[in-house]
N, C-alpha and C positions, 0 to 999 in steps of 0.2 A: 547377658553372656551367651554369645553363640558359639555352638559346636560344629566344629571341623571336621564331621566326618560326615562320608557320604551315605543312607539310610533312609529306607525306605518303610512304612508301617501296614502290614494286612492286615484286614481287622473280621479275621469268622466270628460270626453271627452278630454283624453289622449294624441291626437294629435290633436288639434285644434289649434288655433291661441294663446289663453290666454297661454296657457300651453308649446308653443315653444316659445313666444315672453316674457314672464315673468318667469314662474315657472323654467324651464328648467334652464336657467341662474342663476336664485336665488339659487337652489338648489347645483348647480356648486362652486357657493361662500362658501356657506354655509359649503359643503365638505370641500375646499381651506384653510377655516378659520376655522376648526376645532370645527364646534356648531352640528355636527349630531353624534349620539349617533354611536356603529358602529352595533348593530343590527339592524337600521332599515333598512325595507323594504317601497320601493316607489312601488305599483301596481297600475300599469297604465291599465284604464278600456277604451274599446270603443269598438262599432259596427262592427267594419271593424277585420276582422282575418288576424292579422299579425303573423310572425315567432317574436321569442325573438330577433335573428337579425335582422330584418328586422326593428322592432321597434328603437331600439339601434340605429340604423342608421340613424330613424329619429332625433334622440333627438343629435345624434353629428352635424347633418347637423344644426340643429337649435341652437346650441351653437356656430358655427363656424358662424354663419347668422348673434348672437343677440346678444354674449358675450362681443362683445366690446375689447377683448386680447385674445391673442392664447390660445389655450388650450393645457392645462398640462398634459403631458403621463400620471405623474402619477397619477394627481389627475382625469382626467378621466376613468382610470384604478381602483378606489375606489368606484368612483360613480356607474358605467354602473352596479358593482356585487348586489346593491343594487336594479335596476329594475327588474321588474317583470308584464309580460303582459297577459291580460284575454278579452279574447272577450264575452263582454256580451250584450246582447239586451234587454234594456229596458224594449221593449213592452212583454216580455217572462218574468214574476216575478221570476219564478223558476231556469232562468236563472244564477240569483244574490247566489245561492249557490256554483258556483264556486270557488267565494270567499275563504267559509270555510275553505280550507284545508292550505290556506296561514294566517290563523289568529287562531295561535297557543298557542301563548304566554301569560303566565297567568298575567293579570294586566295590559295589554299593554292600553296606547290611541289609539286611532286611529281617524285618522285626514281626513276625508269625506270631498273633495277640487271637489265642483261639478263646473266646469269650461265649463258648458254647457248653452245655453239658458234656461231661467225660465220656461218655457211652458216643459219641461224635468223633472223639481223637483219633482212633488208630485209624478212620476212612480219612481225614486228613493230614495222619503221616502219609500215608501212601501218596495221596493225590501230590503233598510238595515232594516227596521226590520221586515221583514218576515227572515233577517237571524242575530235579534239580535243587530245589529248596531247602535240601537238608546239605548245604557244606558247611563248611568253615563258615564262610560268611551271610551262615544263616542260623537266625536264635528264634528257640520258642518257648512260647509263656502260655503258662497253664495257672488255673482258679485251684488255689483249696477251695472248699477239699474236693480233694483228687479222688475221685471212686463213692463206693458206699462199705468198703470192707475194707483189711489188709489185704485178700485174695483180689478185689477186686484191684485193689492201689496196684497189688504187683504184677496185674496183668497188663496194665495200661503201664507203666514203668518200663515192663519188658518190650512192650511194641515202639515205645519212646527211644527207648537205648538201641534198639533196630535201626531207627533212622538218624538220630540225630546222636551228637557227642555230649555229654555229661554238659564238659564246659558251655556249651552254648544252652542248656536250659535251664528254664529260670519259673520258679516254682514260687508264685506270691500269694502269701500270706498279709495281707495288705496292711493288719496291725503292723508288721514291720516297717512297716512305711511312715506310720504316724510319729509324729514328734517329739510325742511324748511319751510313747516307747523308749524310740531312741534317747529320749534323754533319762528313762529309767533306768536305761544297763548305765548309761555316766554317771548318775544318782548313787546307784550302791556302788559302782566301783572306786569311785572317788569322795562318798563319803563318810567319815569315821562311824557314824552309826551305824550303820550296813554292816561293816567289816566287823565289828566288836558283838554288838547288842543283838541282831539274829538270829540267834538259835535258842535249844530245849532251854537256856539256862536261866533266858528273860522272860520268853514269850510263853504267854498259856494259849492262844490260839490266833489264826489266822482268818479276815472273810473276806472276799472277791466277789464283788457284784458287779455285772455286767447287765442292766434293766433297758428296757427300751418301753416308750407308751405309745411306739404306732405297733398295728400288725403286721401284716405279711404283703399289703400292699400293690396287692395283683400279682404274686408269684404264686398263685398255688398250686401249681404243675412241681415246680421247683421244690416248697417248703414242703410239698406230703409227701415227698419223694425222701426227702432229707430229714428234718425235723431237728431241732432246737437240738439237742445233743452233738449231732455232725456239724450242724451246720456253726453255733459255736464254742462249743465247748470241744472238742477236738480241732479246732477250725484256729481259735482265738486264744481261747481261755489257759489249755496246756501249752502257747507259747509265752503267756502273762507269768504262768506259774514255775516254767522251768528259767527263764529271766530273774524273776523275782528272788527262786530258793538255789539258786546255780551258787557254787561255788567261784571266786575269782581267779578268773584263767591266769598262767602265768605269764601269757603274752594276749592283747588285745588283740586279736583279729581274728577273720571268723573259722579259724578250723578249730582255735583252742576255744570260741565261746559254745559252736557248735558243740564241743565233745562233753563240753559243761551242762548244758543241756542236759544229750544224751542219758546222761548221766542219774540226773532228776527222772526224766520220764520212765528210765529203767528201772526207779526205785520207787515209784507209783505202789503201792498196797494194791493187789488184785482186788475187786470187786466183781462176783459173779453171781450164780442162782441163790447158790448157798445163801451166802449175806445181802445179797440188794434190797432188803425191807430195812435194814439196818444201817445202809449209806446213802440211799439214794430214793429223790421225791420227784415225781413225774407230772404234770398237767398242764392243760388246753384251755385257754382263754373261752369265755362263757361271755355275755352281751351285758354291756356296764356302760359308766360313763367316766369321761376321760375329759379334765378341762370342761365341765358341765355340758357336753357332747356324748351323745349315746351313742356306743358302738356296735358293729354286728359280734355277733360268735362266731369262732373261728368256723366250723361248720355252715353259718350263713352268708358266708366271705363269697366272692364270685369266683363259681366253677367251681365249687367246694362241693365235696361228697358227704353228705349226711352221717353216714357211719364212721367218718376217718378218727382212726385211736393217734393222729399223728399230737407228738408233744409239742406247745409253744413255750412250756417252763422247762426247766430241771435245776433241780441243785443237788448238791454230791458230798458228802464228807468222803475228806481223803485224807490218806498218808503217806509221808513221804520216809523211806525207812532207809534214812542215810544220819551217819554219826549228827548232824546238827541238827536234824529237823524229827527226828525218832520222836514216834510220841504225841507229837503236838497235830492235832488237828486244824485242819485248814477245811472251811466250808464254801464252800462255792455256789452261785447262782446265776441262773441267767434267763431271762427270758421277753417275751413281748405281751403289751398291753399293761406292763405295770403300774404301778401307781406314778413314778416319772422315770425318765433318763438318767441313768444313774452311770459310774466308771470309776468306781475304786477299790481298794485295797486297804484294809482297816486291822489294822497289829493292834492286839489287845497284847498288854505286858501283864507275868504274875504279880499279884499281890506280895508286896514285901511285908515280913512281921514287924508291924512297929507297935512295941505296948506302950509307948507315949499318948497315942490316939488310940479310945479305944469306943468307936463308934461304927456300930452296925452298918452303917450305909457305906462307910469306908469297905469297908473290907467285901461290901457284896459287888461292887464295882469295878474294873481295875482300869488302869491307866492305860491310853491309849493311842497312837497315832496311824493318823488318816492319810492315804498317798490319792488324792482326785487325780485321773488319770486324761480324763477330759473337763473342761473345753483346753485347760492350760495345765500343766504339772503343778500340781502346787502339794504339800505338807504343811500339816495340823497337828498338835499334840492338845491331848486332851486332858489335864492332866490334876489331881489332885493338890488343891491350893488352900493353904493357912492363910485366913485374913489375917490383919495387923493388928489385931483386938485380941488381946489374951485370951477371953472365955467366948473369942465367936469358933461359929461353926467351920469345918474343913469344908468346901464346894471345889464345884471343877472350874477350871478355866481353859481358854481354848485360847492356841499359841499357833501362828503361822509362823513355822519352821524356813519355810522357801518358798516360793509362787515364782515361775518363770512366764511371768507377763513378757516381760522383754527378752524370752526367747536367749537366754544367757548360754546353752548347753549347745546349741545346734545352730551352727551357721544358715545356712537355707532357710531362715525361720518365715520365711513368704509363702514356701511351696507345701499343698496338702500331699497326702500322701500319693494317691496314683500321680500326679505332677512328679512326686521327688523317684517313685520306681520306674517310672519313664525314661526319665534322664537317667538311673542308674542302668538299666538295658543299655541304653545305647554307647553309654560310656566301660560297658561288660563289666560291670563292678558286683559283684554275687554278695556282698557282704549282707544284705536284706533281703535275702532270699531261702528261701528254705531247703537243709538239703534233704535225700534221700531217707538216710536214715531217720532222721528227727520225724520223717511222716510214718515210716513203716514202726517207731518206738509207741505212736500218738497212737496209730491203729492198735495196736498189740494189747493197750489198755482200754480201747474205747470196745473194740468189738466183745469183750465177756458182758461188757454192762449193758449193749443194743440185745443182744441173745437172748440175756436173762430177762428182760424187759417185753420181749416178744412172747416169754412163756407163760409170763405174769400181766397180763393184761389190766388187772387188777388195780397196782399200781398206778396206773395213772386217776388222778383228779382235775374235778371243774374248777377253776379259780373265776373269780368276777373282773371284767375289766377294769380296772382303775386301783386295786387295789396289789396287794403285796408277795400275789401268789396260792397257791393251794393250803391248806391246811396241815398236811402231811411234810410241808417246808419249814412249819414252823416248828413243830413238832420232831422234827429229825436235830436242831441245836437243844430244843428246852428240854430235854430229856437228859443232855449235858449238862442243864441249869444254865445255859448261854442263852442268849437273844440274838435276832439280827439288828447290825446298825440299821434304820432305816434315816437316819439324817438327811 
C-alpha cells in the first residue's frame, strides 16, 4: 500500500541509539512493504561530520544489529538512495540553513523526528523556523518522556506552542503503537467481562509487571539521568493503567478515550514523603547471572559512576479513588535485569463464601486472570476446579480465554509499532498519540514520588541480577498477605 502524499523525514540526532535501535529498522520495513512514497528523502541531521558513506554504513551496521532478518540487497538497495546526511550544530542557528537546498518540493510534509534529548528542543524549534519549518505543513515528534519534571514538561511545551500548531505535534508514547495495546482498549471495550466484572465488587487486587532481563545497554548518560520510574512507569506504565481502569467513553475516538484517561490519572492516590515507605520499593541491579551469563552491576556498566543512587527497579502500590476502583489495590513493577521478560496484567478476583468446600487452600488462594501483553495478547484464567470424583480434591486449572495469534483485533497485524506511528504521522492521524494533558496529569503524580525519593536515599536497595527484584518489593504486597505472580 503506497501513500499519496508528498513527504519528506528529518531525522536530529541521526545516529543515536533511538534512531539505529527503532527508526532505522522501521523504515527498512516500511520500504520492504511498500508504504514509502518513492520521492521521499530521509535527512539525517547530527553534530558529528560524517561522509554519505560513512553514514550509510552506519545505518547498515545497525539494521544487521536490530533488524531481526537478513537484509535484502535489494530492498536495501531502495533505501540507502533515499538518505541523505547534514552535519549541523545546533548551538549555530544559521547552521539549520543547510537544510534548504534539500527541501524543494512544492507541498511536501515534512516530518521533524527529533530523536535527541529534550534539553536539545527549544535550539531546534528555533533553528526550523528560522528556516521555515514550523507551517502548516510541517509536523514534529517528540520521545516520552518529555522533560525530567512537570516544570520542566511545561517549559518545553511552552517553547513547542511558540513554534509550531497543537495539530501538527505528535507526542509518542511508543506503547501506543504496540498491538497489543491497541488491542487492549478493543478487549475491554467490547468484551462482556471488562464491562460487568471490573470493579471493587469482584476484584481483591490488581498486579502489572513490566520486567526486562537486559540492562541499560550503553545508555548510561540517558538511564542516570532518567531512571526506571521516568523512564517507565511515567513513560509506559501510567498509559497500561489508565487504558486498563478507564471507564468506557461513550463515543470511540480519541478525545472521549483521551478524557477517560484523564480522568484515572487524576484519581491516582498522592504518594509523597509522608507515605513513601508504605507505597513504594526502590532498587539497582547488583552483578548476577542471567541465562547462566554473569553480568555487571549497574554501577560497573560502561561510563557508569561508582556512587550513582540511580534506580533500575521500582514497584508502587496505588490507588485509584474513583467509584469502581476505590479500595482496591493495584501493585505495579517494573524494572531491569530481572529474573525474565515479563508484560502482564494479573486480576486476582475476591474469594466467594462457599460452605460446600471448606478447605484451607481454597480460600487462601483466589481466582484469577492473566492479560500477557506481549509477545501476543492473549488471556488465561486460573481458576478453582472440582474434579469429577466426589471426595477428590478442589486444584486450579488454567483456561485460555483468547490468544490473538492471528492478530484477530488490528488489521495491520505485519507492522511493529515505530512502522504503524510512522504511517500514522504521515497520514496526521493523532489517535496514538499522546496529548498534552495526559502528560502534564502523569507529571502531577510522578513528581511527589521522584522528591520524596531524593529525600530518602534510604529507600533504595541492591537486588541480584537474575532474580525478582529487591527485597523491600516483596515485602510491600506480603504485608497485604499477597504475593507476586511470578509465572
Amino acid at each position: 500500500m503506497l501513500l499519496k502524499k508528498n513527504y519528506d523525514l528529518i531525522i536530529f540526532g541521526a545516529t543515536g541509539d533511538l534512531a539505529q535501535k527503532k527508526l532505522f529498522p522501521a523504515l527498512y520495513q516500511l520500504e520492504k512493504k511498500k508504504y514509502l512514497i518513492s520521492s521521499m528523502q530521509i535527512i539525517g541531521v547530527s553534530r558529528t561530520n560524517y561522509t554519505i558513506e560513512e553514514y550509510l554504513n552506519i545505518i547498515y551496521n545497525s539494521l544487521k544489529k536490530f533488524l531481526n532478518e537478513n537484509i535484502q540487497p535489494f530492498i536495501w538497495k531502495l533505501l540507502k538512495k533515499r538518505f541523505i546526511f547534514i552535519t549541523i550544530d545546533i548551538n549555530q542557528i544559521q547552521s539549520f540553513t543547510k537544510l534548504i537546498p534539500y527541501l524543494k518540493k512544492k507541498n511536501s510534509t515534512i516530518i521533524n523526528y527529533l530523536a535527541v534529548s529534550s534539553d536539545m528542543f527549544e535550539k531546534i524549534f528555533k533553528g526550523l523556523s528560522l528556516i521555515k519549518l514550523n507551517t502548516l505543513n510541517s509536523k514534529i515528534i517528540v520521545e516520552k518522556p518529555i522533560g525530567k519534571s512537570l516544570s520542566t514538561f511545561l517549559i518545553i511545551e511552552k517553547s513547542m506552542k511558540k513554534y509550531f500548531f497543537e495539530k501538527n505535534i505528535f507526542r509518542i508514547d511508543h506503547y501506543l503503537g504496540k498491538k497489543t495495546i491497541l488491542n487492549l482498549i478493543k478487549l475491554k471495550f467490547f468484551n462482556p467481562i471488562f464491562n460487568k466484572y471490573l470493579n471493587k465488587s469482584y476484584i481483591d487486587h490488581v498486579q502489572i509487571t513490566l520486567s526486562e532481563s537486559i540492562g541499560i545497554e550503553n545508555r548510561w548518560n540517558y538511564f542516570d539521568n532518567t531512571g526506571q520510574t521516568i523512564d517507565m512507569v511515567q513513560n509506559h506504565m501510567l498509559q497500561i493503567i489508565s487504558i486498563f481502569a478507564m471507564k468506557i467513553p461513550k463515543l470511540f475516538n480519541r478525545k472521549n478515550i483521551c478524557n477517560e484517561k484523564i480522568k484515572i490519572l487524576k484519581s491516582l492516590r498522592i504518594i509523597n514523603k509522608k507515605n513513601i515507605h508504605n507505597y513504594v520499593s526502590l532498587g539497582q541491579y547488583s552483578s548476577g547471572k542471567i541465562n547462566n551469563h554473569t553480568v555487571k552491576a549497574y554501577v560497573n556498566e560502561k561510563q557508569a559512576q561508582k556512587n550513582s543512587s540511580t534506580e533500575t527497579f521500582v514497584a508502587i502500590k496505588l490507588y485509584i479513588d474513583t467509584k469502581q476502583w476505590k479500595n482496591i489495590p493495584f501493585y505495579i513493577r517494573t524494572g531491569k535485569r530481572l529474573f525474565k521478560k515479563s508484560s502482564k496484567i494479573v486480576i486476582f478476583f475476591k474469594n466467594q463464601h462457599n460452605t460446600l468446600f471448606k478447605n484451607k487452600y481454597i480460600h487462601s488462594t483466589s481466582n484469577r486472570m492473566t492479560i500477557n501483553l506481549q509477545p501476543i495478547l492473549e488471556m488465561i484464567s486460573k481458576n478453582k476446579t472440582k474434579e469429577s470424583q466426589l471426595n477428590s480434591n478442589i486444584t486450579y486449572k488454567k483456561n485460555k480465554l483468547f490468544n490473538d495469534d492471528k492478530n484477530l483485533f488490528f488489521k495491520n497485524n505485519s507492522l511493529k509499532e515505530y512502522e504503524r506511528l510512522l504511517l500514522e504521522i504521515v497520514q496526521n492521524r493523532q489517535f496514538l498519540f499522546v496529548q498534552q494533558k495526559e502528560v502534564i496529569h502523569a507529571w502531577k503524580w510522578i513528581d511527589p514520588i521522584i522528591q520524596a525519593y531524593k529525600s530518602c536515599p534510604k529507600l533504595l536497595q541492591y537486588y541480584t541480577s537474575g532474580t525478582w527484584g529487591p527485597q523491600s518489593a516483596f515485602n510491600l504486597i506480603k504485608k497485604d498477605k499477597k504475593k507476586w505472580d511470578n509465572n
